[in-house]
N, C-alpha and C positions, 0 to 999 in steps of 0.2 A: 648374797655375799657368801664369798666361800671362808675353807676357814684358813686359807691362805692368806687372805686378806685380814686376819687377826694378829698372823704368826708375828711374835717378836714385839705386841703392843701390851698394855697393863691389864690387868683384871678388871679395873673401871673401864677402861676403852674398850674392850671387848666385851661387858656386860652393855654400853649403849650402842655397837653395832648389833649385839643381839637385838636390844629392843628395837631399833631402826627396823632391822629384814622382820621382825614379828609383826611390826605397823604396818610394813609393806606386802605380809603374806596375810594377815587377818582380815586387813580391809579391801573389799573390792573392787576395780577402778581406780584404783591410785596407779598413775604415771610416772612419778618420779618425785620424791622424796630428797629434802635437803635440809640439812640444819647448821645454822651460818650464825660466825660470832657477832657480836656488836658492830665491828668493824666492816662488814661484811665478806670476811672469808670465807670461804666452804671449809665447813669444820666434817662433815661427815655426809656418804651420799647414798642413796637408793643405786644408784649404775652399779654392776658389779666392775666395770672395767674402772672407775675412776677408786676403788676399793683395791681392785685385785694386782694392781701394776696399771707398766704403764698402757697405754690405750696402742690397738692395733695399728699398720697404717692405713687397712682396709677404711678404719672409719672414721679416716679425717682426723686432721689439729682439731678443729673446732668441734664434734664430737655431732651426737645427734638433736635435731632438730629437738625444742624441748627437755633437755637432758638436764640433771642436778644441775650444772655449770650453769648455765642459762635461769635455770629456777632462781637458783643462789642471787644473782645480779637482779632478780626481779623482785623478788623477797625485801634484799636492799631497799630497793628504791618504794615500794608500795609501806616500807614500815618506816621510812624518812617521811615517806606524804601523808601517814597518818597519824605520826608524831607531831607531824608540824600541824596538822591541822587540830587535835585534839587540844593543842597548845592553846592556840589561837581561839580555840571554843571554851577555855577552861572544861576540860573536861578528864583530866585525869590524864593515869598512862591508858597505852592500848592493847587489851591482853586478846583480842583477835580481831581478824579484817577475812571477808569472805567476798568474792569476787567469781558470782556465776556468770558465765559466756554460752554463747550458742556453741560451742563443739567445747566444753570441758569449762573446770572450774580450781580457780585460786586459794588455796586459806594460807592465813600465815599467824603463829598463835607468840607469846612470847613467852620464852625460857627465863626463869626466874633472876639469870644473871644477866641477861643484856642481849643473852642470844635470843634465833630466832629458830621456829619448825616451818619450814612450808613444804605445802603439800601440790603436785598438782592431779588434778583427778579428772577422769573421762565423764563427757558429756551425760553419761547414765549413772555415775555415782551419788550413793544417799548421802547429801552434805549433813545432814544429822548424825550419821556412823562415822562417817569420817573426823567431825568435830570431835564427836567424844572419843574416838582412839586419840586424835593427837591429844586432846586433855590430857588422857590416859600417859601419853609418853612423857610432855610437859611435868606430870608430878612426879614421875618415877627417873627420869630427866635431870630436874632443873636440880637437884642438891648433889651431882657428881659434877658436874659440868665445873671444874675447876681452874682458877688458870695455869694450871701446872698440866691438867689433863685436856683444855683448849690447847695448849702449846705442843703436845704431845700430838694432838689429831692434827692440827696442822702439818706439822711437820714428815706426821704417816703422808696425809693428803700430795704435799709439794714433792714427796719422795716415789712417788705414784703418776705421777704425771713426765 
């Protein structure tokens, strides 16, 4: 994230894109990074292109295979299917879901207000380092995450595309 992609946003919006690129430089094997409201918009992303403006024509409307955008919609639907199933098990809410694959792997943790973190990561990342960074973002996270400051990344976001 450049700091282009901050200019003209608030102090909290710009302290959780720091945290986002810190998540994304500290941890190793992370792919792409996305943190998506209740509703499931894309509130904030790992791409520097869906940050920095809008996207090239070199790389396509629909962006790169894998990309935040794609994550976001996935995040969605994998915290719809295990809401409903936690439901149905009485089991509580669901404060993370971790989904290893043969080439790369899913988490997605919940932000204290509704939203969501997912992460995706390369086949060779430690799902233990990764969980606890996003923990890590989730607590430093989930108490700015405001609707005044949801309404404000959105708004960066769709001004960006």
């Amino acid at each position: 994230m450049t700091a282009s992609s901050t200019f003209g946003l608030s102090s909290e919006a710009r302290n959780l894109h720091w945290l986002l690129s810190n998540l994304v430089e500290e941890v190793p094997g992370l792919l792409s990074v996305a943190v998506v409201s209740s509703d499931g918009l894309l509130l904030l992303s790992s791409d520097p292109e869906r940050n920095a403006g809008p996207a090239s024509p070199a790389a396509g409307q629909d962006g790169p295979k894998g990309s935040s955008a794609d994550l976001a919609t996935i995040v969605s639907g994998i915290a719809s299917l295990t809401q409903g199933a936690a439901k149905l098990m009485d089991g509580g809410g669901v404060k993370q879901t971790m989904i290893a694959m043969e080439e790369g792997s899913v988490f997605v943790m919940a932000i204290s207000d509704g939203s969501l973190l997912g992460v995706h990561g390369s086949p060779d990342c430690d799902m233990s380092v990764v969980a606890y960074h996003m923990a890590l973002f989730v607590g430093r996270a989930g108490h700015v995450l405001t609707p005044e400051l949801r309404s404000e990344l959105r708004k960066s976001m769709e001004s960006a595309l």
